[in-house]
Residue, then its C-alpha position, 0 to 999 in steps of 0.5 A: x515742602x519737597x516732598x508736598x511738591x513732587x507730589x504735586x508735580x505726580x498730579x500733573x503728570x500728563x501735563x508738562x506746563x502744569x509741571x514746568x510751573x509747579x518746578x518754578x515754584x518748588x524752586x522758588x520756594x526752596x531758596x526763600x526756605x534756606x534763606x530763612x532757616x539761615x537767617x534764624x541761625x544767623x549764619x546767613x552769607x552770600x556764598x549760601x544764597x549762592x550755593x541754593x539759587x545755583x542748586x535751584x537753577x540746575x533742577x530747573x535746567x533738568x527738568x526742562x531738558x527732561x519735560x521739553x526734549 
């Protein structure tokens, strides 16, 4: 998913919103990932859902800083 996702985000190279919405959605996507595969394992907590949203939201904050100087 990742991968499929920065590749995408290479596509769009010359277009910062295109790959700002294209980061939004890859974010989204991998928390709703780790909640799933936890739930499939069973060991699905808050402290998890935490640890992926805050993961989530720092790329979120580095690539806008890197996109949008």
């Amino acid at each position: 998913m990742l991968t499929v996702g920065f590749g995408v985000f290479r596509l769009y190279a010359s277009y910062p919103n295109y790959q700002w919405t294209i980061t939004i959605i890859i974010a989204v996507l991998y928390v709703v990932w780790g909640a799933l595969h936890h739930a499939r394992e069973g060991d699905l907590h808050v402290k998890i859902m935490i640890e992926y949203t805050l993961i989530a939201f720092i790329v979120l904050l580095i690539v806008r800083g890197a996109l949008f100087r």
